[in-house]
Every structure is written in C-alpha cells, then in structure tokens.
LOMIDREN-239318 format. One line per 8 residues: number of its first residue (from 1); their letters; for each residue z, x, y of N, C-alpha, C, O. Coordinates in steps of 0.05 Angstrom, whole numbers, always signed. Layout:
REM residues N
NUM = a = Z X Y Z X Y Z X Y Z X Y; ...
//
This chain:
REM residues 281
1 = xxxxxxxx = -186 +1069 +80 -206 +1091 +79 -212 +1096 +49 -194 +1097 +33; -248 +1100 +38 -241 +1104 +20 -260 +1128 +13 -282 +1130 +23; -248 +1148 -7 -249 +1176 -7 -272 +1182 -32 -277 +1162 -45; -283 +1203 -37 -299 +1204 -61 -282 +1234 -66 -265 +1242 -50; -293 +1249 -94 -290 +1274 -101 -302 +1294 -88 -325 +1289 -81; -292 +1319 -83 -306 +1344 -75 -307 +1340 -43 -291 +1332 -26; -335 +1348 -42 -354 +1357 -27 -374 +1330 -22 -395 +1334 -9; -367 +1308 -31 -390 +1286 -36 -384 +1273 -10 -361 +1276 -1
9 = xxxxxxxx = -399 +1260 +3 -403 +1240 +31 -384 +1221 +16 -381 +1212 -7; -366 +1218 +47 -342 +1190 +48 -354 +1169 +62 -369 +1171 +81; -346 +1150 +53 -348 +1133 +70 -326 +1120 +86 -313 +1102 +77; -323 +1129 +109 -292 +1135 +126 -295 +1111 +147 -316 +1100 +155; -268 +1106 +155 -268 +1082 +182 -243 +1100 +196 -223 +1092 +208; -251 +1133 +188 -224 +1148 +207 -237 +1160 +222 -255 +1173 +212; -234 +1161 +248 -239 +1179 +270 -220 +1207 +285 -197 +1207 +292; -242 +1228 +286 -227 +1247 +295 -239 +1265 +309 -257 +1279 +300
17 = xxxxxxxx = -227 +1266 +348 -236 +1269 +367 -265 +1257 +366 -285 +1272 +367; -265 +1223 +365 -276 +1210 +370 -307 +1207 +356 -324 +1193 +367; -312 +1225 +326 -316 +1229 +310 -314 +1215 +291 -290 +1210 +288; -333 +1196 +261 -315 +1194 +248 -320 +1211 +225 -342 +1222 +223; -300 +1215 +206 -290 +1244 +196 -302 +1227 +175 -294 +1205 +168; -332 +1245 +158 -348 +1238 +133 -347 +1259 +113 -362 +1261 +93; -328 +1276 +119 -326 +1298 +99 -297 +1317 +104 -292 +1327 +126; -281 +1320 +77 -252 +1329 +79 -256 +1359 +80 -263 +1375 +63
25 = xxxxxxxx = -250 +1362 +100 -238 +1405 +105 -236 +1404 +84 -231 +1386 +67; -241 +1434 +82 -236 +1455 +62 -226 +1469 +56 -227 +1482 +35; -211 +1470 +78 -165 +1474 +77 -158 +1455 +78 -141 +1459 +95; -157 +1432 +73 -141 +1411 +72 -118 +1415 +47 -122 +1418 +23; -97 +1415 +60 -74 +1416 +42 -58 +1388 +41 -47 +1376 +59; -61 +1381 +18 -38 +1353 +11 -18 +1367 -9 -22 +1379 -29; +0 +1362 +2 +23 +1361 -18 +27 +1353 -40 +9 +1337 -45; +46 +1355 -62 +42 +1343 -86 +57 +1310 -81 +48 +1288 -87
33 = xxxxxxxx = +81 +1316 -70 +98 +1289 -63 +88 +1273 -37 +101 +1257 -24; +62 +1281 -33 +54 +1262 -8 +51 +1229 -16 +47 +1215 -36; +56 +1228 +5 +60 +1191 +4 +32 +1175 -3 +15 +1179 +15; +24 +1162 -19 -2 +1153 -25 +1 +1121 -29 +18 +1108 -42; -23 +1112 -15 -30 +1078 -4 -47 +1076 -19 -64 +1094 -23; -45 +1055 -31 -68 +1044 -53 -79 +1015 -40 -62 +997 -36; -98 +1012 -35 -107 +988 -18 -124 +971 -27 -136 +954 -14; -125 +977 -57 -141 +955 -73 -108 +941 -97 -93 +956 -110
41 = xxxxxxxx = -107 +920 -96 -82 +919 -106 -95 +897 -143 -118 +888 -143; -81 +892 -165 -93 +882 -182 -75 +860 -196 -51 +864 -194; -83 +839 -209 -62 +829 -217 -59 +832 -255 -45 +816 -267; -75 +852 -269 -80 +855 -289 -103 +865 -299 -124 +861 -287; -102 +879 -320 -122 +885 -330 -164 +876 -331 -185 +888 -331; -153 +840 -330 -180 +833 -329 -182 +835 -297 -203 +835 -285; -161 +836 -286 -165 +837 -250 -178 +860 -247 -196 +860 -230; -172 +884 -259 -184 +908 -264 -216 +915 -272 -231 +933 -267
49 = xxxxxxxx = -217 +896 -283 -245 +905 -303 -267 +884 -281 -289 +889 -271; -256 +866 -279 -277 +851 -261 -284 +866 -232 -306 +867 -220; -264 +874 -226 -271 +889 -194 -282 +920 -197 -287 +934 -178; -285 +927 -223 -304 +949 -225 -325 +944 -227 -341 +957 -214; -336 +918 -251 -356 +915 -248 -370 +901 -223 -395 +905 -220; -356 +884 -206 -374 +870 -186 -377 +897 -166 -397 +900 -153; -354 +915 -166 -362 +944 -132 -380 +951 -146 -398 +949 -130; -392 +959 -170 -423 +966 -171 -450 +952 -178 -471 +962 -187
57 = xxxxxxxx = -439 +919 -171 -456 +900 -173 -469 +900 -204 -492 +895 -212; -449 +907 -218 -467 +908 -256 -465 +883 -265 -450 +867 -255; -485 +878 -290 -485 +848 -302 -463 +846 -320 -456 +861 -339; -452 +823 -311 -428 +815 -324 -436 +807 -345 -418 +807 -361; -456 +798 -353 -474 +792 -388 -476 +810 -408 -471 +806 -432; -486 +839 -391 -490 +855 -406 -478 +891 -393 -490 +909 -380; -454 +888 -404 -436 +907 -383 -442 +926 -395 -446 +920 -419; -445 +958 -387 -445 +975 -396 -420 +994 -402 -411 +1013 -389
65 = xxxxxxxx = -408 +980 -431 -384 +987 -431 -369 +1021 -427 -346 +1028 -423; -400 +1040 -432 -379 +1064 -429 -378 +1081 -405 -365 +1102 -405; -394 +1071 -382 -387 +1078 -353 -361 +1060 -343 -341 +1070 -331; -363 +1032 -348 -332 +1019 -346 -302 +1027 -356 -281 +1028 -343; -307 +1035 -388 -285 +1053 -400 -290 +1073 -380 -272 +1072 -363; -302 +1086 -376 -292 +1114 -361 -274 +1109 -335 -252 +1118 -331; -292 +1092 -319 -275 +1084 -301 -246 +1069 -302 -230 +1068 -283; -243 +1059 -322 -219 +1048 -326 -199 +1057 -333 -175 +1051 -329
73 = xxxxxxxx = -215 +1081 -353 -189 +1098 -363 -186 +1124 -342 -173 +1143 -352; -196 +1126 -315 -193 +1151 -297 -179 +1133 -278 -168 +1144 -258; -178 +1109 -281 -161 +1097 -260 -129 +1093 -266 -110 +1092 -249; -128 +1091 -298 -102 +1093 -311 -86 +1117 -307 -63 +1117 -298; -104 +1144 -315 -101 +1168 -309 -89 +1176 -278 -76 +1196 -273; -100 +1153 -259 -94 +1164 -230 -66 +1152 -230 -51 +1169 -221; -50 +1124 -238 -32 +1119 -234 -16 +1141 -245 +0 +1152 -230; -21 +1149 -268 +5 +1169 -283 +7 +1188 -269 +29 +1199 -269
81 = xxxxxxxx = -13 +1201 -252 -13 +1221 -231 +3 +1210 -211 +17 +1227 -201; +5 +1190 -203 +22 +1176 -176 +48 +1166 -192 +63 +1152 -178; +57 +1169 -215 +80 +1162 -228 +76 +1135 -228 +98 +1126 -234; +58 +1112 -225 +68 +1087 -218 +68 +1085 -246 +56 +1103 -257; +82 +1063 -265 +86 +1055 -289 +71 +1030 -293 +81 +1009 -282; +47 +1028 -308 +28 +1003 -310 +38 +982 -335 +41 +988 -358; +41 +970 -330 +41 +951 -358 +32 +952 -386 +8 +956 -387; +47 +948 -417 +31 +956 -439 +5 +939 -438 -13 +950 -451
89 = xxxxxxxx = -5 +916 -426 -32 +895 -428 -51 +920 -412 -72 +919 -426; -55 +941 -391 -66 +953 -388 -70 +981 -412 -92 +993 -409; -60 +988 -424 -69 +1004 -447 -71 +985 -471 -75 +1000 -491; -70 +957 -478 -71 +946 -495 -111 +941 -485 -129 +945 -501; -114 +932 -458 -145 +935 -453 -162 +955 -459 -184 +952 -469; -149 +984 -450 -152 +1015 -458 -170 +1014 -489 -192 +1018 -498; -148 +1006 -495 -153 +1011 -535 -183 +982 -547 -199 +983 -566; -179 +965 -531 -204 +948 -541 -223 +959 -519 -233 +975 -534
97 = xxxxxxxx = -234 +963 -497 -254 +980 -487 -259 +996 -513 -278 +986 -524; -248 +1018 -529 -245 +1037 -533 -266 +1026 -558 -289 +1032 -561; -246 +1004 -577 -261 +999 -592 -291 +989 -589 -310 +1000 -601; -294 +964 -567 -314 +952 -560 -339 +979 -564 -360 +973 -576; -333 +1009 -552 -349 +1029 -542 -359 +1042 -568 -383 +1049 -571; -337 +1045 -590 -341 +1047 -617 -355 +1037 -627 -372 +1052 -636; -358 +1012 -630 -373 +1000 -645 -404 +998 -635 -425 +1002 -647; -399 +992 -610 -431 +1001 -596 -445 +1026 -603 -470 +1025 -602
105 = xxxxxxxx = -435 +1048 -609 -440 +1070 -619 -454 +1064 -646 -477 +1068 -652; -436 +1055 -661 -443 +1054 -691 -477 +1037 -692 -488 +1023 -675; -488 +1047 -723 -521 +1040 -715 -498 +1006 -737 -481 +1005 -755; -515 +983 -718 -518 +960 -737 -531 +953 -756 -553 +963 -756; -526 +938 -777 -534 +928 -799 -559 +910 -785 -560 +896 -764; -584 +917 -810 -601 +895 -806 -595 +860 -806 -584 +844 -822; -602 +858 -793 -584 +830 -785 -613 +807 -810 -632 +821 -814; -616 +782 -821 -616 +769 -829 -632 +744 -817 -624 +740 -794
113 = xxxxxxxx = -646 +731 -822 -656 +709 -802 -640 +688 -802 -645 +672 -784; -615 +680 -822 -595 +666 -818 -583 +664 -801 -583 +643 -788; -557 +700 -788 -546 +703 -788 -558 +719 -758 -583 +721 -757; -551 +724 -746 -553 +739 -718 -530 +763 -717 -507 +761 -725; -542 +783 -708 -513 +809 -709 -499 +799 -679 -509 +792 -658; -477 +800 -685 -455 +801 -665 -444 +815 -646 -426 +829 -653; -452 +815 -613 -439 +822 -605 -413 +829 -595 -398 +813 -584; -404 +864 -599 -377 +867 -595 -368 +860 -564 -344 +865 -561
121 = xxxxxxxx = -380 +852 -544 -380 +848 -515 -372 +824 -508 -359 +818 -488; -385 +801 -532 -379 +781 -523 -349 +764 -522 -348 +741 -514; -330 +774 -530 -304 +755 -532 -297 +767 -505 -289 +750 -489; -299 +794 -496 -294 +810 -468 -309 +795 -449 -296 +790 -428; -328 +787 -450 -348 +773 -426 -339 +746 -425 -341 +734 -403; -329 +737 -444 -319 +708 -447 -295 +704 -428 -294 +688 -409; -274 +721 -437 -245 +725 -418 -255 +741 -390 -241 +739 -371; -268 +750 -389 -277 +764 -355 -290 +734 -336 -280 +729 -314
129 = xxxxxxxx = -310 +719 -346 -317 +700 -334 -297 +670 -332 -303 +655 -314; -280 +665 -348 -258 +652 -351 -244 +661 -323 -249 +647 -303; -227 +683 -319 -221 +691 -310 -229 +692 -274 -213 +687 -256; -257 +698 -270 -270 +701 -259 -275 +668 -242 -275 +665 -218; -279 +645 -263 -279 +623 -253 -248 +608 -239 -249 +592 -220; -215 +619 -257 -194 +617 -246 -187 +623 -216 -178 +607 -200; -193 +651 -211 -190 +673 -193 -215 +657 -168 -205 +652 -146; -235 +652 -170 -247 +634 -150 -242 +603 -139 -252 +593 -119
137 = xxxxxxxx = -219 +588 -165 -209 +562 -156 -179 +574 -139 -171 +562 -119; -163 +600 -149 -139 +604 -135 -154 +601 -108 -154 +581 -93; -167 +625 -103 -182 +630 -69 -188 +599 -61 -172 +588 -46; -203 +589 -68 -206 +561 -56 -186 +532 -50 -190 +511 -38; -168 +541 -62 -133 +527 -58 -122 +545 -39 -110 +538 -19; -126 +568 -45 -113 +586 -12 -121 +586 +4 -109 +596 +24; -146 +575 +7 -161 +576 +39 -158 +549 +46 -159 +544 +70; -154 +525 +26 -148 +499 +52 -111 +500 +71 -90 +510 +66
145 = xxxxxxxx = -121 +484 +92 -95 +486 +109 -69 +480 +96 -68 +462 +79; -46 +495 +102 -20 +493 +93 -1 +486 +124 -6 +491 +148; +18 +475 +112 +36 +465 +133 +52 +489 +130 +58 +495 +107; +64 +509 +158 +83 +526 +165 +66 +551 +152 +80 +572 +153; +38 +557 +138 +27 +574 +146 +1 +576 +165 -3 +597 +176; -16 +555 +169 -35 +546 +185 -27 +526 +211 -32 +529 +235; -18 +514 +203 +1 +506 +230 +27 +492 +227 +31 +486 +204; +49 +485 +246 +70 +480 +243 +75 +448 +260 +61 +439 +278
153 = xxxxxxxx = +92 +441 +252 +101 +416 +261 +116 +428 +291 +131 +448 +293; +106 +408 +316 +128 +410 +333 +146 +386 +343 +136 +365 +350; +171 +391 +344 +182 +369 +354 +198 +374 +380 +210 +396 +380; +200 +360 +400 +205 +364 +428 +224 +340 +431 +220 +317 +423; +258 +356 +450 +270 +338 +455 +273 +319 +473 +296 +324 +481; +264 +297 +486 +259 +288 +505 +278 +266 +512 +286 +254 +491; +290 +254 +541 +311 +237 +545 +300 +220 +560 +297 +225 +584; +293 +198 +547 +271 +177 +556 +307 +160 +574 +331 +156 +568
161 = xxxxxxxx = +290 +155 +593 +297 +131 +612 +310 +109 +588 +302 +109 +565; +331 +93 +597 +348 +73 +592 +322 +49 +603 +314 +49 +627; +312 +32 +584 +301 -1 +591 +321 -12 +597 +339 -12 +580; +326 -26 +625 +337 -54 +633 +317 -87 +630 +294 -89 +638; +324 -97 +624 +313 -121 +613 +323 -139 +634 +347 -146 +631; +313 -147 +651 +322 -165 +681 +306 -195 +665 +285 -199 +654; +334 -215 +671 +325 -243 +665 +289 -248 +687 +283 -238 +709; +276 -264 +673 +257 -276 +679 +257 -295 +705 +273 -313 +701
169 = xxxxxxxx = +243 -298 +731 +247 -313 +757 +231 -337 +736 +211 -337 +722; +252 -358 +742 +240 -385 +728 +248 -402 +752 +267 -398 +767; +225 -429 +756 +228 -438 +777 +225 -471 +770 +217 -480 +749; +232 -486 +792 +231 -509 +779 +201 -516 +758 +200 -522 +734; +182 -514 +775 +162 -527 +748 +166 -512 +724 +168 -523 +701; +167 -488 +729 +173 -472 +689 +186 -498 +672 +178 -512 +653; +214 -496 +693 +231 -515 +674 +225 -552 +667 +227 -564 +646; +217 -559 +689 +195 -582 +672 +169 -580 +656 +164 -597 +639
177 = xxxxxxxx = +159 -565 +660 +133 -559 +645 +149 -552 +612 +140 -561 +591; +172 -535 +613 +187 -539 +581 +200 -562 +573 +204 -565 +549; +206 -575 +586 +226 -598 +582 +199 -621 +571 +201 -629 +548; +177 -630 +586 +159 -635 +574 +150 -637 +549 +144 -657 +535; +149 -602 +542 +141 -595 +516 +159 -601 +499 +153 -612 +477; +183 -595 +506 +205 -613 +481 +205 -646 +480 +207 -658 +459; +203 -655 +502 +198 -680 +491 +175 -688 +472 +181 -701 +451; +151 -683 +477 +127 -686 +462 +135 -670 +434 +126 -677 +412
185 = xxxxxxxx = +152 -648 +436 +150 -634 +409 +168 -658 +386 +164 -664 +363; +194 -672 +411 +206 -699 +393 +194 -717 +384 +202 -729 +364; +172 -723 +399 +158 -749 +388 +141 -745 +365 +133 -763 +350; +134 -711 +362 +105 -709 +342 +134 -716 +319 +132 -738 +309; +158 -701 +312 +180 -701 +292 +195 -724 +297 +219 -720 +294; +190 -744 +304 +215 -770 +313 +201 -775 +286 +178 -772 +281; +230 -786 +261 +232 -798 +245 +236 -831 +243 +257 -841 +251; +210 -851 +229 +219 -879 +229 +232 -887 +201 +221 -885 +179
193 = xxxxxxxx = +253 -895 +205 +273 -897 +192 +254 -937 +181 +244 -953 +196; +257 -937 +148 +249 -966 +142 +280 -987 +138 +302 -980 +130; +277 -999 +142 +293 -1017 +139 +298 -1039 +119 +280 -1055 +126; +309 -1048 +102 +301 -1073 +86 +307 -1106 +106 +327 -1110 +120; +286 -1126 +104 +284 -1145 +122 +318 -1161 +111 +325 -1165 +87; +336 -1169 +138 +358 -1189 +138 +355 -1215 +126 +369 -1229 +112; +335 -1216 +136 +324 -1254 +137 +321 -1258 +111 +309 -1243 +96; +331 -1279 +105 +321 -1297 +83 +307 -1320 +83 +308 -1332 +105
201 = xxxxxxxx = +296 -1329 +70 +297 -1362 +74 +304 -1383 +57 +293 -1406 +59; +325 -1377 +37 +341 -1390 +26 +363 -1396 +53 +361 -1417 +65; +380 -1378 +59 +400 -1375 +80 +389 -1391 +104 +405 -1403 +118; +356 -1394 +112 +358 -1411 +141 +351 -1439 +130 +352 -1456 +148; +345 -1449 +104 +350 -1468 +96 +370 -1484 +100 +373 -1506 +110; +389 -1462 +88 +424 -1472 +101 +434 -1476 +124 +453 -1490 +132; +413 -1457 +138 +424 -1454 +170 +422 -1494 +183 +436 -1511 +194; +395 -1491 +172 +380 -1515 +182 +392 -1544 +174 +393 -1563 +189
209 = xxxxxxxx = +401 -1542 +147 +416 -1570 +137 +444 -1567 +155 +455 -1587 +164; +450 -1550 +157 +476 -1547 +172 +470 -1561 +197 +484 -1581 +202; +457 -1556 +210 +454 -1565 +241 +447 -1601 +237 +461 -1618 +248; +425 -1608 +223 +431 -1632 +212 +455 -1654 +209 +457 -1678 +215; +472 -1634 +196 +497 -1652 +187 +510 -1649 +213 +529 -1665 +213; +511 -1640 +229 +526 -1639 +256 +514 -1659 +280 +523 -1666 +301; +490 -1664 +268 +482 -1688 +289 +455 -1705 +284 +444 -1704 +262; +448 -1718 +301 +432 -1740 +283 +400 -1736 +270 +385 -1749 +255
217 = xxxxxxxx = +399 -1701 +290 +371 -1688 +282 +362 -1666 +305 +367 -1670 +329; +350 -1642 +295 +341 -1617 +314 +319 -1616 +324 +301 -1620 +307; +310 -1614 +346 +282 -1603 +349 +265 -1580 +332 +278 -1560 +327; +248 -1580 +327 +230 -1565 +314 +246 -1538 +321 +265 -1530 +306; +237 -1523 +344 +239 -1498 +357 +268 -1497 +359 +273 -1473 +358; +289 -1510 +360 +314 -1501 +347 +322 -1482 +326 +342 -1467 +325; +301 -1487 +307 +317 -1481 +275 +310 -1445 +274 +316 -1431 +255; +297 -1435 +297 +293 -1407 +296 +310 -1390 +322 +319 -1405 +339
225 = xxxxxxxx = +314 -1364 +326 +321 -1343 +342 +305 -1337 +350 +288 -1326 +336; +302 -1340 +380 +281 -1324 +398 +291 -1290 +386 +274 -1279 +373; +310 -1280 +388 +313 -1252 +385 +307 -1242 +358 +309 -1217 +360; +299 -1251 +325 +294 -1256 +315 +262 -1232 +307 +258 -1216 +289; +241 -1246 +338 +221 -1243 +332 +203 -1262 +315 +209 -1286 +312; +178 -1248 +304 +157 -1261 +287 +166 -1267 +260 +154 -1285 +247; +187 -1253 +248 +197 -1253 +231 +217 -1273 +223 +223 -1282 +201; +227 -1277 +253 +243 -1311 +249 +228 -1329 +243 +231 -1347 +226
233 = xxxxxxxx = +202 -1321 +265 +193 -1353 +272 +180 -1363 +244 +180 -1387 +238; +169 -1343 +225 +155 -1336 +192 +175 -1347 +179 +168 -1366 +164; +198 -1343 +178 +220 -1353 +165 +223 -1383 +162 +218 -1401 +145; +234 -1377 +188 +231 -1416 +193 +217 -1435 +188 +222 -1459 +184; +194 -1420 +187 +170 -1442 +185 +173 -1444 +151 +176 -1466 +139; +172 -1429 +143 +179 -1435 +111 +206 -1445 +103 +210 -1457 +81; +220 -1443 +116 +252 -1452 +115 +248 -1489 +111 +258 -1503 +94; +232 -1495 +131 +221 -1519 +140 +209 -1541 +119 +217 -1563 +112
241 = xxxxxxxx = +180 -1522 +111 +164 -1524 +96 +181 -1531 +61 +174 -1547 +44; +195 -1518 +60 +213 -1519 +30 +223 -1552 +32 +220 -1568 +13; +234 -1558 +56 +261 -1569 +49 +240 -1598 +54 +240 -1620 +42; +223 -1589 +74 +202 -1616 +67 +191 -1623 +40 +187 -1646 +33; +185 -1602 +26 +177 -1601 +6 +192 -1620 -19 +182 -1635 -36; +222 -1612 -11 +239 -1624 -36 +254 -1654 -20 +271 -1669 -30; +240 -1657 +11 +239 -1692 +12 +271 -1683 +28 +290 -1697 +22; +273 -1671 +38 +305 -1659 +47 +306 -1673 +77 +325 -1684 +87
249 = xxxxxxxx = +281 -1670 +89 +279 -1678 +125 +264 -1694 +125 +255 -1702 +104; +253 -1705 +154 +229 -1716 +155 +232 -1712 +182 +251 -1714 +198; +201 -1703 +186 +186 -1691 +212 +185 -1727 +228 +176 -1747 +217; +194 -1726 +255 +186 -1752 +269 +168 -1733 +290 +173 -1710 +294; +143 -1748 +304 +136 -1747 +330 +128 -1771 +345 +111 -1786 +336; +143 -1774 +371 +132 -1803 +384 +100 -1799 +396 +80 -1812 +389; +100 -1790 +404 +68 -1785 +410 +53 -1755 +408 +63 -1732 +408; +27 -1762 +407 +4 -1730 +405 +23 -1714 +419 +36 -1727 +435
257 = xxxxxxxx = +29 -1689 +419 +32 -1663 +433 +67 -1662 +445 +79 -1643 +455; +78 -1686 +441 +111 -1683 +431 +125 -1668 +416 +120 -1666 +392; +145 -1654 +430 +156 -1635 +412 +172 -1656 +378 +180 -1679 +376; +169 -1635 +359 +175 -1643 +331 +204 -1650 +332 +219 -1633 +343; +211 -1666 +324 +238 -1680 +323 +236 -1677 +278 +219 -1684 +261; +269 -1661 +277 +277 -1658 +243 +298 -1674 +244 +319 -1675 +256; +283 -1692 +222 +320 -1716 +220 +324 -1703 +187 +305 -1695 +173; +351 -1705 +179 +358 -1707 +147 +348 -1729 +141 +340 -1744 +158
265 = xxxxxxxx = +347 -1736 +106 +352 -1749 +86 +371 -1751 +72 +390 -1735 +73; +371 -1775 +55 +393 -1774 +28 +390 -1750 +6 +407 -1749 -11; +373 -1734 +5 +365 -1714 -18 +372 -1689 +4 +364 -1666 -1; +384 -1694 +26 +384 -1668 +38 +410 -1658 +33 +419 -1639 +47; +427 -1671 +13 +465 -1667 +11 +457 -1644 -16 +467 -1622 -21; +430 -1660 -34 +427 -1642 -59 +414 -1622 -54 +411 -1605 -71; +402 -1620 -27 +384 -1597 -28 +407 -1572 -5 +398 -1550 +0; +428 -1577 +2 +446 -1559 +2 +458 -1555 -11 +471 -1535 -3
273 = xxxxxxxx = +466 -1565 -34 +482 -1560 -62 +463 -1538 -71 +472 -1515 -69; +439 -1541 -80 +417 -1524 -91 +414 -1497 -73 +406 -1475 -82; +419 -1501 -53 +411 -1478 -35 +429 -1463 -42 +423 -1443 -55; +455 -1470 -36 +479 -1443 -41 +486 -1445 -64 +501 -1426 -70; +482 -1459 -79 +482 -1447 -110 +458 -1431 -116 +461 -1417 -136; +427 -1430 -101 +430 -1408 -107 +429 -1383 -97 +417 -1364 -108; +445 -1383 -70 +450 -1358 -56 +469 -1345 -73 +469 -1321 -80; +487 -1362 -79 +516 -1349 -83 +501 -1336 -110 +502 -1312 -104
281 = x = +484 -1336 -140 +467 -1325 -153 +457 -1304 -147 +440 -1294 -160
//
C-alpha cells in the first residue's frame, strides 16, 4: 500500500467493507512503536537515486538535482525516524547531492570557445547509468531458468525385471550353412608355403651313369620318376642331354617310333668322376 501526506488522495489496494480505503481517518491513531513494512527495498545509494528518478519518470540526462536532494534527504530522515541505521555511502551521497545543488546555484563563469563550462551532474549521471546498465544485466541472468529454482530434477526408483538370455534354437542347416562359411573363410586365408626345388641335375646325371654301370644299357623313360612330375621329366631330359653332350652315352634306336635305348661309353667312367666331384663342391 502506498500512502501520501495529510489529507492528499492514496493510492490504496486496501479494502474496507468492501470499499477501497483512498483516504486515512482523521482519528487514526498509530502508535509510536508500531510495526512498519517498507516494501520498496534498496541495495545502495545509487539504488536509491535511480528509483526516484525513474517513479517520476525524470531525465536521467538532465536531473533536477534539488527536488531529488529533497527527496533523498526526507527518505534518510524517514529511516532515522524508524531507527533503521543506513550506511556511511548513503550520507557520503547526501553530502555530494548537496554539493552537486551548490554549485548549480552558484552563477558560472563565462565559459571560453576553447573550453566548455562543466557540468557538476555529469560524473553523477555517469555512475547512475553505469549502474543502471549493471542492474538490467543482473535482472536478465535472473530471469533465465535455474536448476532447483525453476525446475527440479526427478529421479524415480524403479525394479526393472531380471533379462534371461535363452540359448538360440539352431537347427541342422544353421549348422551347415556355418561350417560352410568356415571352410570358405580357410581357403580365402590358406597359406602356400614355397618350397626350394629337390632335383638337381648334376645328381640325375649320377643317377643315370649309375644304372648304366649295372647293366648293359636303360631305356630312355627309365632314367625319370613318374612321381617326380614335370619337373622330373625337365630334369632328365637335361640330365640326358649333358652327358650326351660330353660323349658319356649314346642314344641307339632300331627303328622309326622305337622306344630310345641309353648305352654308356668309355668317357662315361670320367664323366662320373666329374659329376661327383662336383657335387661333393
């Protein structure tokens, strides 16, 4: 509720017998120790000076400092009447109003086309609008959402069911259709292992004079291993080819398309001397 002096129109939000009450009796008795609510609350002096000037909508540019001193210093006055104890920064404001109002009083010096006269208002207008711009970023940090004052976390205890995990119905094809896949997965990873080749053909040289000296002569297709492979039969044929070369055998055939008959020579005793001398090398 808020009250004016005297006899002057209130502007009241109190109702009485359904009424609302725009003017205080004229017996109204308050006590001296009555209990008193202050419902504008401040956080300092410039908190002070700003909320006087915006309740009567004045320019904060160009404040009219000695209706503000009045009011500021009748508001100081009201605390000491209510005993509350204000802070020295509220009579330390007191005393610069005071001056600020002083000097406004005083006539100024002709000012200079250099030099501009100074206002005494402006370092006060400076810290009021400072202020003014703080006091509108607090409000705007207080109004977005806070956790445990705008809303709260909930957590709810709940006793969820135990999962059983039941083996999988697998049936014969599953299990071939995997067994499959592992084989194919062996063959993409089957490693071929290289080998270095056995065969020589110094060694079937030897093989070959050997069989020689055991009888009076081999057939062609003797001097190789069917199990062997291509690799024998490659062998041999060069095995062959050498020892003809150094006059070691001599190829007989009795007629066109007869199998090859290998007889030794006399140079075939030196051409096994040469051989394993130089295997054994």
């Amino acid at each position: 509720m808020a009250l004016s002096n005297g006899s002057e129109a209130l502007t009241a939000r109190v109702l009485v017998d359904g009424q609302p009450l725009r003017q205080l009796p004229l017996d109204l008795y308050i006590p001296p120790d009555a209990l008193s609510i202050l419902l504008e609350r401040f956080e300092g002096p410039l908190d002070l000076l700003l909320y006087l000037i915006r309740k009567q909508n004045l320019d904060i540019l160009a404040i009219p400092v000695a209706e503000v001193t009045r009011q500021y210093l009748a508001y100081l006055a009201l605390m000491e009447s209510l005993k509350i104890e204000l802070a020295a920064e509220y009579l330390l404001m007191a005393a610069w109003l005071a001056e600020i109002k002083s000097r406004l009083l005083l006539p100024t010096p002709p000012a200079t086309d250099e030099e501009e006269a100074e206002d005494p208002r402006a370092a006060l207008v400076e810290r009021l609008l400072a202020y003014e711009r703080l006091t509108h970023a607090a409000q705007w940090l207080d109004e977005l959402p806070r956790v445990d004052r705008d809303w709260f976390d909930l957590s709810v205890a709940v006793d969820l069911p135990r999962s059983v995990t039941l083996p999988p119905e697998i049936g014969l094809p599953d299990l071939l259709s995997a067994l499959r896949g592992l084989v194919r997965r062996g063959e993409l990873t089957a490693v071929h292992e290289v080998r270095r080749e056995t065969l020589s053909v110094r060694a079937r040289m030897t093989d070959i004079l050997g069989l020689l000296e055991e009888g009076n002569g081999v057939f062609l297709d003797q001097v190789y291993r069917p199990q062997e492979g291509r690799g024998g039969v490659a062998v041999s044929l060069v095995a062959v080819l050498e020892l003809a070369k150094s006059a070691a055998i001599d190829f007989v055939q009795k007629a066109p398309f007869d199998p090859v008959w290998i007889t030794g020579t006399s140079a075939s005793g030196a051409a096994t001397d040469t051989s394993i001398t130089e295997e054994e090398a």
